[in-house]
C-alpha positions as CSV (number, residue, x, y, z in Angstrom):
1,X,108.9,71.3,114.6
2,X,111.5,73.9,116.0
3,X,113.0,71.7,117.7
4,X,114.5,69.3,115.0
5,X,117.7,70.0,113.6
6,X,115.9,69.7,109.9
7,X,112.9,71.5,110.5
8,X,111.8,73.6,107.7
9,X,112.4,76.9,108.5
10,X,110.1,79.4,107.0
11,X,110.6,83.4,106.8
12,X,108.2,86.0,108.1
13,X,107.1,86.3,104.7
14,X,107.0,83.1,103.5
15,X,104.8,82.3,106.0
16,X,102.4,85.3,105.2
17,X,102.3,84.1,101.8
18,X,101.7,80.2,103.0
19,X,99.0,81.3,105.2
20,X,96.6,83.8,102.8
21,X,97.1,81.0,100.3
22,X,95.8,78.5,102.4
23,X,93.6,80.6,103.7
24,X,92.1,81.0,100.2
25,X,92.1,77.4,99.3
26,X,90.7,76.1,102.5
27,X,88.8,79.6,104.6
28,X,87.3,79.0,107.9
29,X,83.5,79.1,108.3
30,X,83.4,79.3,112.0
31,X,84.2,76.7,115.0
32,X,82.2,73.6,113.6
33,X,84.0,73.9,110.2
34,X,87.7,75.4,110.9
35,X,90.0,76.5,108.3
36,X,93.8,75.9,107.6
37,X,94.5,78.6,109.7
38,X,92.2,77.2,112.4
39,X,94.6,74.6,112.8
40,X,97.8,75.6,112.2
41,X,98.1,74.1,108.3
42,X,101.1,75.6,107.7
43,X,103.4,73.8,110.3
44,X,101.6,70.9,109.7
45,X,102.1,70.3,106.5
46,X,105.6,71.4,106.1
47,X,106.3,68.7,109.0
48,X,104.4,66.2,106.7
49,X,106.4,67.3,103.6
50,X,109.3,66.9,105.1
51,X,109.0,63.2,106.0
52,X,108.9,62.4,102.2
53,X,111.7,61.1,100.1
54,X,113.2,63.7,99.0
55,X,112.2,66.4,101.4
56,X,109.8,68.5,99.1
57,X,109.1,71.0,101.8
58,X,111.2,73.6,100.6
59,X,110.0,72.9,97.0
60,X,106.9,73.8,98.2
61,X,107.4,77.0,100.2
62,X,108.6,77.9,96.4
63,X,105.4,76.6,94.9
64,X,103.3,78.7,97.2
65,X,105.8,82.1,96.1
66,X,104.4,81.0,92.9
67,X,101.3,81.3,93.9
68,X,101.8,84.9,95.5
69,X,102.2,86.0,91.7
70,X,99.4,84.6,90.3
71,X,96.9,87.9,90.5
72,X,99.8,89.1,87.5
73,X,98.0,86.6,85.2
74,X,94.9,87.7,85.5
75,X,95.8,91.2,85.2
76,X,96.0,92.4,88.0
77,X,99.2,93.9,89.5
78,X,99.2,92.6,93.0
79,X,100.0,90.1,94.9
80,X,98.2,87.7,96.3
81,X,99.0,87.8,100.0
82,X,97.8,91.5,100.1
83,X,94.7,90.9,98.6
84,X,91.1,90.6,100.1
85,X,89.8,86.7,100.7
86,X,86.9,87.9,98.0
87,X,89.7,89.0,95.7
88,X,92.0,85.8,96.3
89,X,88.8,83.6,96.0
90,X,88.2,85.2,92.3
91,X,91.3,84.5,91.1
92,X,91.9,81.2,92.5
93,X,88.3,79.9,91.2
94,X,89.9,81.2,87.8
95,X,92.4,79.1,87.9
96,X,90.4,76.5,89.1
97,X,87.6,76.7,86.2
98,X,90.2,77.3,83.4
99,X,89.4,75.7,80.2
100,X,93.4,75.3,79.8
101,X,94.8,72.2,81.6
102,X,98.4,74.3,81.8
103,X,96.4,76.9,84.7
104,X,94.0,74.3,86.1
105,X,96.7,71.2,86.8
106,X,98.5,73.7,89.3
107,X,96.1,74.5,91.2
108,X,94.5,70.9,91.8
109,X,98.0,69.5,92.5
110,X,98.6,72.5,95.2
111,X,94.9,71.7,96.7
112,X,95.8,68.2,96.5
113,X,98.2,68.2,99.1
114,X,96.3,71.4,101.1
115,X,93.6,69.0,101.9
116,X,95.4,66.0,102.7
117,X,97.6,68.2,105.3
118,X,94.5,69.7,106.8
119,X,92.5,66.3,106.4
120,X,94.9,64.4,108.0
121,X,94.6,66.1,111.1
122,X,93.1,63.8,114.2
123,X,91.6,66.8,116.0
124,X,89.9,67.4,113.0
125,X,88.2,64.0,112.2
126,X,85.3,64.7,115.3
127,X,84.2,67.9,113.7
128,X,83.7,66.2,109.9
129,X,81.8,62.9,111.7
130,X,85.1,60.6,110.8
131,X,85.7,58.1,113.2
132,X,89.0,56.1,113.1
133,X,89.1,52.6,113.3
134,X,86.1,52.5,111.2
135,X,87.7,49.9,108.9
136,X,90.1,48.7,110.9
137,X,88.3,45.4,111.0
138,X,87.4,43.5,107.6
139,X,84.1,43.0,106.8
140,X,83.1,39.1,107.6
141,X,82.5,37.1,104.4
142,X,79.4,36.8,102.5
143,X,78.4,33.2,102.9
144,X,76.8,31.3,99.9
């Protein structure tokens, strides 16, 4: 992704933010079930975003400094990024199980496109029993 002249370029904090966020949204639980930081979800899906009319990748990096600010609505003074994973879980699953659509909507659109990133990932597909091709052939036709 370095390499091309219109990567996304992300700061050192940007990319502290990106990574505890996904982190939160999609943790590891060990080598058989990897997280996004497991496999590198942050270059990935900036790459991805990028290929989109419109090249939303930056728009996102801003979504997920929105996201860094999210303990202030729960009332806590913090930020996200500096949190524990138990902390960042909490708040998240608030956000998550809100009775108002204005907090929930967010966070499904932003988990959305975590876990088509991280699901999109061929290396992946082996560890979660998906095997490509698998409807690459239509299914004959039923005969009467």
């Amino acid at each position: 992704m370095a390499d091309s002249p219109t990567a996304v370029k992300v700061s050192g904090p940007s990319r502290r933010v990106m990574e505890s966020l996904f982190e939160t949204i999609i943790p590891s639980e060990g080598p058989q079930r990897p997280g996004a930081l497991d496999v590198n979800l942050v270059d990935r899906l900036l790459k991805w975003l990028q290929q989109l009319p419109g090249a939303p990748a930056g728009a996102f990096v801003l979504v997920c400094w929105m996201w860094e600010f999210a303990p202030i609505w729960s009332g806590r003074l913090a930020r996200l990024s500096r949190l524990p994973l138990e902390d960042r879980i909490r708040i998240l699953e608030g956000w998550e199980k809100s009775r108002l659509f204005i907090r929930r909507w967010p966070f499904f659109l932003t988990r959305v496109i975590l876990l088509a990133g991280f699901y999109s990932n061929p290396e992946l597909w082996p560890r979660i029993g998906y095997e490509p091709g698998c409807l690459a052939e239509p299914p004959n036709p039923v005969e009467n």
